[in-house]
C-alpha positions as CSV (number, residue, x, y, z in Angstrom):
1,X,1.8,4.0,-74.3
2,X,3.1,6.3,-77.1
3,X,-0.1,5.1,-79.3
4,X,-2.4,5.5,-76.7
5,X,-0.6,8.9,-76.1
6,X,-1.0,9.7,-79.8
7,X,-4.4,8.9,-79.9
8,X,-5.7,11.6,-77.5
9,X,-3.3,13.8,-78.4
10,X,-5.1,13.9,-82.0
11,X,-8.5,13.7,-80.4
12,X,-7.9,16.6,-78.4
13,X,-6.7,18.5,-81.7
14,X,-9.8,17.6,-83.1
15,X,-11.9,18.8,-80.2
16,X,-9.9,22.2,-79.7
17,X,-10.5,22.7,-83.9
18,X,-14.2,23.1,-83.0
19,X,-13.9,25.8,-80.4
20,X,-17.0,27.9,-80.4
21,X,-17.4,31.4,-81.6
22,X,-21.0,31.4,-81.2
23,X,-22.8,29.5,-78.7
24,X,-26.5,28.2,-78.0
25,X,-26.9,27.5,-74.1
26,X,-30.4,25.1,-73.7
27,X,-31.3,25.2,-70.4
28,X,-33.5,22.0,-70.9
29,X,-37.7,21.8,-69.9
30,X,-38.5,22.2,-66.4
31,X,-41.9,22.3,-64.8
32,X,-43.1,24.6,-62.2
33,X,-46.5,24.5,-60.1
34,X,-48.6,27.5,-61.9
35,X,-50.0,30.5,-60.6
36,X,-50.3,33.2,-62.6
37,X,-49.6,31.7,-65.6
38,X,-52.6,29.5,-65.8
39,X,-54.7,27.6,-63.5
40,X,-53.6,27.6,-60.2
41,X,-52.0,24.0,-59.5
42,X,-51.7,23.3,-63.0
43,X,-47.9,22.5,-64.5
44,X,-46.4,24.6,-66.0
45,X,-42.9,24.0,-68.6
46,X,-40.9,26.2,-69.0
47,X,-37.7,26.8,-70.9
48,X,-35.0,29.2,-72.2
49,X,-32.8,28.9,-74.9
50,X,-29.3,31.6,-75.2
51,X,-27.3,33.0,-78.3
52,X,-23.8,34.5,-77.3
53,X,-21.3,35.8,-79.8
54,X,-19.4,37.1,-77.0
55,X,-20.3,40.7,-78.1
56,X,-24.3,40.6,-77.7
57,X,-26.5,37.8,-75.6
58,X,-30.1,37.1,-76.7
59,X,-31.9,34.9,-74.3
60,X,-35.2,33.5,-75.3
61,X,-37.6,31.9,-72.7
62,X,-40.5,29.8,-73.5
63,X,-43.3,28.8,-71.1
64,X,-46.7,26.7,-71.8
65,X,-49.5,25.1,-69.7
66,X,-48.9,21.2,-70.3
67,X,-51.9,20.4,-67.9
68,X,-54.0,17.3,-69.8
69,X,-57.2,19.5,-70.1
70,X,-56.0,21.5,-72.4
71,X,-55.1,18.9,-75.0
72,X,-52.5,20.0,-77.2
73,X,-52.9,23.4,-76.5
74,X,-49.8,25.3,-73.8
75,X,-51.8,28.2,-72.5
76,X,-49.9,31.3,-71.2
77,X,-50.8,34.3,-69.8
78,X,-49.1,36.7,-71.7
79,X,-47.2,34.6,-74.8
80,X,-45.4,31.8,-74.6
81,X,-42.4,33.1,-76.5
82,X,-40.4,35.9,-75.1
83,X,-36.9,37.4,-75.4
84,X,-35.5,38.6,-71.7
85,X,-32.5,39.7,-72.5
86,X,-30.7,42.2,-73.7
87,X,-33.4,44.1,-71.5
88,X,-37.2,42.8,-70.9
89,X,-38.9,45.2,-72.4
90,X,-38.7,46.1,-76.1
91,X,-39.3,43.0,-77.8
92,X,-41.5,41.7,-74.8
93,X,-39.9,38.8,-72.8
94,X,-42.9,37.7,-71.8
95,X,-44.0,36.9,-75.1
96,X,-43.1,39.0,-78.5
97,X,-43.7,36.6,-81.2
98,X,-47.0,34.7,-82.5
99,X,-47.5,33.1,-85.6
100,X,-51.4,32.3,-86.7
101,X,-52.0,29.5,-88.9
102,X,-55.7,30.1,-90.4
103,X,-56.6,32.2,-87.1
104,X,-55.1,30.4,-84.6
105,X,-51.6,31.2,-82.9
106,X,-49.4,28.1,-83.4
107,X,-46.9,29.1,-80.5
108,X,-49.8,28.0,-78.0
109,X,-49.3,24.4,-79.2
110,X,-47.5,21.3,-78.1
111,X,-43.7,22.1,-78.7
112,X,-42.5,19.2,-80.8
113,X,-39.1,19.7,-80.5
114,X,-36.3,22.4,-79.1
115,X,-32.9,21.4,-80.5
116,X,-29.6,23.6,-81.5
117,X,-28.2,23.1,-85.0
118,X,-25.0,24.6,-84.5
119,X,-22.6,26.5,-82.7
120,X,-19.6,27.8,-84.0
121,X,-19.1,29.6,-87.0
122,X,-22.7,30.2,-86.7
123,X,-24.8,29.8,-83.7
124,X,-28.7,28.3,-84.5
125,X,-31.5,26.7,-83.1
126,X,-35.0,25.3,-83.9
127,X,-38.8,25.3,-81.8
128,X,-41.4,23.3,-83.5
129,X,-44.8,23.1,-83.2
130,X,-47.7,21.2,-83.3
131,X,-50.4,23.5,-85.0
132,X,-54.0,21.3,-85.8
133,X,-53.1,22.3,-89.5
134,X,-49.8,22.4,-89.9
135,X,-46.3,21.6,-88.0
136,X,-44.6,25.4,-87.7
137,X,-41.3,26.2,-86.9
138,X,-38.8,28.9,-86.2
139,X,-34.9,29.1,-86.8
140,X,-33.2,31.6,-84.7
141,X,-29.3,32.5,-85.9
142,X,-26.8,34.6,-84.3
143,X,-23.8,35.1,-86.8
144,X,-20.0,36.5,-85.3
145,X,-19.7,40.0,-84.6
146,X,-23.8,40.2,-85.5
147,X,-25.9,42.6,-83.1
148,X,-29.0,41.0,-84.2
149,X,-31.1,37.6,-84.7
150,X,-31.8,36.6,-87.8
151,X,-35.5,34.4,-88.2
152,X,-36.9,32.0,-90.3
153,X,-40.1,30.7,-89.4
154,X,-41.7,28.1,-91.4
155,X,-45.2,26.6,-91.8
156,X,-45.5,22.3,-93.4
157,X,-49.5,21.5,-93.6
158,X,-50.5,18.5,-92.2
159,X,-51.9,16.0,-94.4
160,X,-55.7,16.7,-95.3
161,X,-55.8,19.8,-93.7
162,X,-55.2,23.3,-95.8
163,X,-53.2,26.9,-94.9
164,X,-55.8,29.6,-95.9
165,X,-54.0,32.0,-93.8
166,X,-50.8,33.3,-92.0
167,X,-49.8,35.9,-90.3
168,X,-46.6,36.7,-87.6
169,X,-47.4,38.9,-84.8
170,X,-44.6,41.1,-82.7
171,X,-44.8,42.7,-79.7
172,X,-42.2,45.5,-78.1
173,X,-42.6,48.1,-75.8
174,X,-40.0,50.2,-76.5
175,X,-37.4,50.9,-74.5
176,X,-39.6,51.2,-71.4
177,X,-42.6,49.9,-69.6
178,X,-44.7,53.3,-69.7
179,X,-48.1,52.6,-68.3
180,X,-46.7,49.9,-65.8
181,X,-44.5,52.6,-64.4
182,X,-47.3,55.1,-64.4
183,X,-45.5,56.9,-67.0
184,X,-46.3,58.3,-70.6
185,X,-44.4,58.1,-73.6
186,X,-43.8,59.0,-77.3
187,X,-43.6,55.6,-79.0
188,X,-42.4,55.6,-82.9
189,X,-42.0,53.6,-85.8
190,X,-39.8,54.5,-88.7
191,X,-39.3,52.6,-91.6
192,X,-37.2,53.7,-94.8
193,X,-40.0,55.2,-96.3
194,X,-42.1,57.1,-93.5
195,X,-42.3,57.7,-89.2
196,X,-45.3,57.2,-87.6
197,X,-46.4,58.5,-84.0
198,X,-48.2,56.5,-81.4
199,X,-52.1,56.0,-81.2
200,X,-52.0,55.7,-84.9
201,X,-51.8,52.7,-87.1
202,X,-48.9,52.6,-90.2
203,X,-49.6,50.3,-93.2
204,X,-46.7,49.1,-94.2
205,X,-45.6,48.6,-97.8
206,X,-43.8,45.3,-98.5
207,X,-41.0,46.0,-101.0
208,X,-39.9,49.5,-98.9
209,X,-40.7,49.0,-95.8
210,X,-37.2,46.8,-95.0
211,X,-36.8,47.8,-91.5
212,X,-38.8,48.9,-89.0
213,X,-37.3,50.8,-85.8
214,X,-39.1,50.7,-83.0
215,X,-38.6,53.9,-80.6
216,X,-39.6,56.4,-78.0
217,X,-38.5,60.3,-77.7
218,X,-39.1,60.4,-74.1
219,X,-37.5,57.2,-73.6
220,X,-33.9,57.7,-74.8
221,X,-31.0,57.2,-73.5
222,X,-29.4,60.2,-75.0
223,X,-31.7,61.7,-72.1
224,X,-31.2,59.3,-69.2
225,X,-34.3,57.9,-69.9
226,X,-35.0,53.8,-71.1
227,X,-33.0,51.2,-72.1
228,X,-32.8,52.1,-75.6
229,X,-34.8,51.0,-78.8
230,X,-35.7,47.8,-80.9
231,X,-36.0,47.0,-84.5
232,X,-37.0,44.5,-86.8
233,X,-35.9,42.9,-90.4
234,X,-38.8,42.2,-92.9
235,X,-37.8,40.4,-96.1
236,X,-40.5,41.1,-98.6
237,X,-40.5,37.4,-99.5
238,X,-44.2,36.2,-99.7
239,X,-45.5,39.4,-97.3
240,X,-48.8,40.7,-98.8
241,X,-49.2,43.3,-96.3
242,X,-48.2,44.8,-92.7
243,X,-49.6,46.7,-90.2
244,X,-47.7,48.6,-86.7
245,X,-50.4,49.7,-84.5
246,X,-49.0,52.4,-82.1
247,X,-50.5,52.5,-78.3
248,X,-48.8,54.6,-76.0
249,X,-47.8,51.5,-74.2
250,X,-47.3,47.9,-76.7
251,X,-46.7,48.2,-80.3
252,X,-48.0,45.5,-81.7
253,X,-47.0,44.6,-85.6
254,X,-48.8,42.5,-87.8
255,X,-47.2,40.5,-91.1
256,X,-49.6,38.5,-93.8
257,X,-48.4,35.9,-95.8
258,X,-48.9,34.1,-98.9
259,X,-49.7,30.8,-97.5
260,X,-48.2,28.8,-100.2
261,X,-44.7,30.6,-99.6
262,X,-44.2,28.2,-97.4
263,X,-41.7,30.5,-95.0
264,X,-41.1,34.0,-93.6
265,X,-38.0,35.7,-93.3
266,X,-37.7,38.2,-90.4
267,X,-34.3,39.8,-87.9
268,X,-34.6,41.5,-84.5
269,X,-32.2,44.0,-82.8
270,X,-32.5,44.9,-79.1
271,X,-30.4,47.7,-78.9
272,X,-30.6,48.3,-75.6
273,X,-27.8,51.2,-74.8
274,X,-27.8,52.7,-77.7
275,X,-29.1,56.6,-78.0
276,X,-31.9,56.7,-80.6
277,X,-29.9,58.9,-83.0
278,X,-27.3,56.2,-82.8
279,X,-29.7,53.3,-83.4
280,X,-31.4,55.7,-86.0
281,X,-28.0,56.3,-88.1
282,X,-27.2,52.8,-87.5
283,X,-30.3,51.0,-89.5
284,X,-30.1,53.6,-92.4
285,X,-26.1,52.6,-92.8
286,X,-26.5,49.4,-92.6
287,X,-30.5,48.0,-93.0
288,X,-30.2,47.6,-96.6
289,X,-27.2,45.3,-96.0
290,X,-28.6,43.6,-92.9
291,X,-31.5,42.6,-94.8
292,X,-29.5,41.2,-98.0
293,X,-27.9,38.8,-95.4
294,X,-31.0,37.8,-94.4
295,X,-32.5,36.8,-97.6
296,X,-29.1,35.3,-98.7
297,X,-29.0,33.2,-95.7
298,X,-29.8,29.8,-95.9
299,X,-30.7,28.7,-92.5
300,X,-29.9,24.6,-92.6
301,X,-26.9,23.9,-90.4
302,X,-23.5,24.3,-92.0
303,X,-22.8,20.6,-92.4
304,X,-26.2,19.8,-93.8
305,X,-25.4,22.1,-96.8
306,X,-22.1,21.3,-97.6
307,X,-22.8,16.9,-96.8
308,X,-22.0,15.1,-99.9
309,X,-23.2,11.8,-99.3
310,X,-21.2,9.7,-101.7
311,X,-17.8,11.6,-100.6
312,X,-19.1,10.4,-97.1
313,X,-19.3,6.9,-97.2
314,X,-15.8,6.8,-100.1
315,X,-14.1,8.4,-97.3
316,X,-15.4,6.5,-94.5
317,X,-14.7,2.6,-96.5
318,X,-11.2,4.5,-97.1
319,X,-10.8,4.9,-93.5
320,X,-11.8,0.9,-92.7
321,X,-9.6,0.0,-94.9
322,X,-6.6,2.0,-93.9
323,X,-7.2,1.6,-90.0
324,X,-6.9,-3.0,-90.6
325,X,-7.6,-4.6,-87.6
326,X,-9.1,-1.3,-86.1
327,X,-11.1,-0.9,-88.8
328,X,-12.6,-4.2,-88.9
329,X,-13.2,-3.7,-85.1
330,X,-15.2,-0.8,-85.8
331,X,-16.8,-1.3,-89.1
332,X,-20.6,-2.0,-86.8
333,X,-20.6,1.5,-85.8
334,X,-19.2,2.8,-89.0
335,X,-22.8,0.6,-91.0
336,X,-25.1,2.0,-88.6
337,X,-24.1,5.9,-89.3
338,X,-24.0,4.9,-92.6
339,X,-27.6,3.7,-92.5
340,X,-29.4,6.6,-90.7
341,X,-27.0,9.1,-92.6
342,X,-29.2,7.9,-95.3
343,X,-32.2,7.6,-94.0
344,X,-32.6,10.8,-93.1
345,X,-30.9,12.4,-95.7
346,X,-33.9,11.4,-97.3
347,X,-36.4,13.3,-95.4
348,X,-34.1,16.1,-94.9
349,X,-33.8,17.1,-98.6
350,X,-37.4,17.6,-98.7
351,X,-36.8,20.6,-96.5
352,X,-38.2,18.3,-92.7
353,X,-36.5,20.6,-90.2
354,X,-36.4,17.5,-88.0
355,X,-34.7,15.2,-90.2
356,X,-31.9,18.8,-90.9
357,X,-31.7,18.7,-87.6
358,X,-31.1,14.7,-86.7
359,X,-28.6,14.4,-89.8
360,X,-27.2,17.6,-88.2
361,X,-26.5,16.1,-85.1
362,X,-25.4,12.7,-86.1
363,X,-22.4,14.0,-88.4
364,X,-21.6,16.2,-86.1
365,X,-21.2,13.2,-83.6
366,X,-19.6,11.5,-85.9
367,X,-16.9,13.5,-86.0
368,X,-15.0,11.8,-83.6
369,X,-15.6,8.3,-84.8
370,X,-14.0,9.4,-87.8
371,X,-11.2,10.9,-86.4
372,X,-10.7,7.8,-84.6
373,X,-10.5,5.9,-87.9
374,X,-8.4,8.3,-89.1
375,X,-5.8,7.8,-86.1
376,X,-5.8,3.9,-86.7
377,X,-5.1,4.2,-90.5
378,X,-2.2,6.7,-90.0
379,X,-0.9,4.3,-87.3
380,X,-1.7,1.0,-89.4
381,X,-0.2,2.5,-92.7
């Protein structure tokens, strides 16, 4: 009784060390008859994915026609990847994000795979997909304390095929839905270097134009008006050029790439409450060091990084060895983490966000099998 007591009593330690600070919320695919969305009477899947630091919740939904006539495509009305919350309009939750691979949005294909990477210290997760050319992904991270999402999106080509072109597209409406509401605005972009007023187009310049803050005069909160304004991060990184194109209703922002860079780096506030002078003085305080966190982030999960493999299996033979009997007894299970630890430890350090994101998840499942051998070999010894 006291070992069994023991036992749990260590377990529970071990569960209660991993308390979240950040947490990812996946609500899982579900499938709805369509109407609007597509077809009427085709499926439609839909699904929404939540980062909470306990002082700001983003909430991205996905949704995508999965009807067999259209292949490997996911038709949507509007976009298939929005961000509802903080508020649904600025960056647009029913779609604010595309991301064309040689002219053709790769959002609007076959999701290969939704999966958090980690919550804790960090909160992340993944969306794949299946492009003709090649498999695209983003990383979404919300850090403690952080108001905004960090982004990494990356682009693999497929065998035999080649990336001639890329290019991320955002959408906001700032603060407020103007036309919808039979309203007019005063939309804005600012960047470090210039402001720009709506019906007019800014070219943006890749090594100054850090930040870009998304706003509306009419629209501010200082006046009662809106939910308050949006901006983006753009690391310079492989960007060759940029455009915002300012209607008096969307703002729609266009980012080129270097194909063979292989990844774009981007961040998005909503600051929904704010007054635009706040948000304003906010982004020229800290944008320059927002944006050095983003490049210096490196977006595979915590225990990916820092996994030593031959540490790994020292410490688990140490472990068999200590826990005797118990050991012996679970030695199988012990060999077959050792064996897809490996395996995919392999495909991982050639940069296969699904193979991060398996070895991810098994040594963080196998945290408990190791404390369990860790019980045994301080009882045993």
């Amino acid at each position: 009784m006291k070992r069994t007591l023991l036992v749990l009593l260590l377990l529970l330690a071990a569960g209660l060390a991993r308390a979240a600070e950040v947490s990812v919320r996946d609500s899982g695919p579900s499938t709805h008859p369509g109407t609007w969305e597509c077809v009427r009477g085709h499926t439609i899947q839909a699904r929404q994915l939540v980062l909470d630091n306990g002082k700001i919740r983003y909430a991205f939904a996905y949704t995508g026609c999965i009807d067999p006539s259209h292949g490997e495509e996911r038709p949507a009305s509007e976009g298939n990847f929005g961000m509802p919350e903080p508020t649904r309009c600025n960056f647009y939750a029913g779609g604010f994000i595309g991301i064309a691979i040689n002219g053709k949005d790769a959002v609007r294909y076959r999701v290969i795979e939704a999966a958090t990477l980690e919550t804790g210290a960090r909160g992340s997760f993944q969306v794949l997909f299946n492009h003709p050319d090649a498999v695209v992904g983003m990383r979404l991270m919300l850090l403690p304390g952080g108001n905004h999402v960090l982004c990494c999106v990356q682009w693999k080509p497929k065998p035999e095929a080649t990336v001639n072109s890329v290019a991320v597209t955002l959408r906001c409406y700032p603060s407020y839905f103007t036309t919808f509401n039979h309203r007019d605005g005063d939309r804005h972009c600012m960047t470090p270097r210039t402001d720009e007023k709506e019906t007019r187009t800014l070219a943006l310049v890749p090594a100054e134009d850090a930040w870009l803050y998304y706003y509306d005069t009419i629209f501010d909160v200082a006046r009662g008006e809106g939910d308050g304004p949006c901006a983006a991060l753009v690391a310079p990184e492989g960007l060759t050029s940029g455009a915002v194109s300012l209607g008096s209703y969307m703002v729609g922002t266009t980012l080129n790439y270097r194909p063979e860079a292989g990844t774009a780096r981007l961040g998005f506030y909503d600051l929904a409450g704010l007054k635009n002078a706040e948000a304003e003085a906010y982004l020229k305080q800290h944008g320059a060091a927002d944006l050095a966190e983003l490049r210096a982030t490196d977006f595979r999960p915590a225990v990916v990084q820092h996994f030593d493999a031959a540490k790994f299996r020292d410490e688990t033979a140490k472990l068999l060895a200590g826990a005797a009997g118990d050991g012996q007894r679970l030695k199988p299970k012990v060999d077959e983490l050792l064996g897809k630890v490996t395996a995919e430890q392999g495909a991982a350090d050639t940069a296969d966000w699904q193979a991060e994101a398996r070895l991810s998840g098994l040594l963080r499942t196998s945290e408990e099998l190791l404390w369990e051998l860790r019980i045994f070999a301080m009882l045993n010894g």
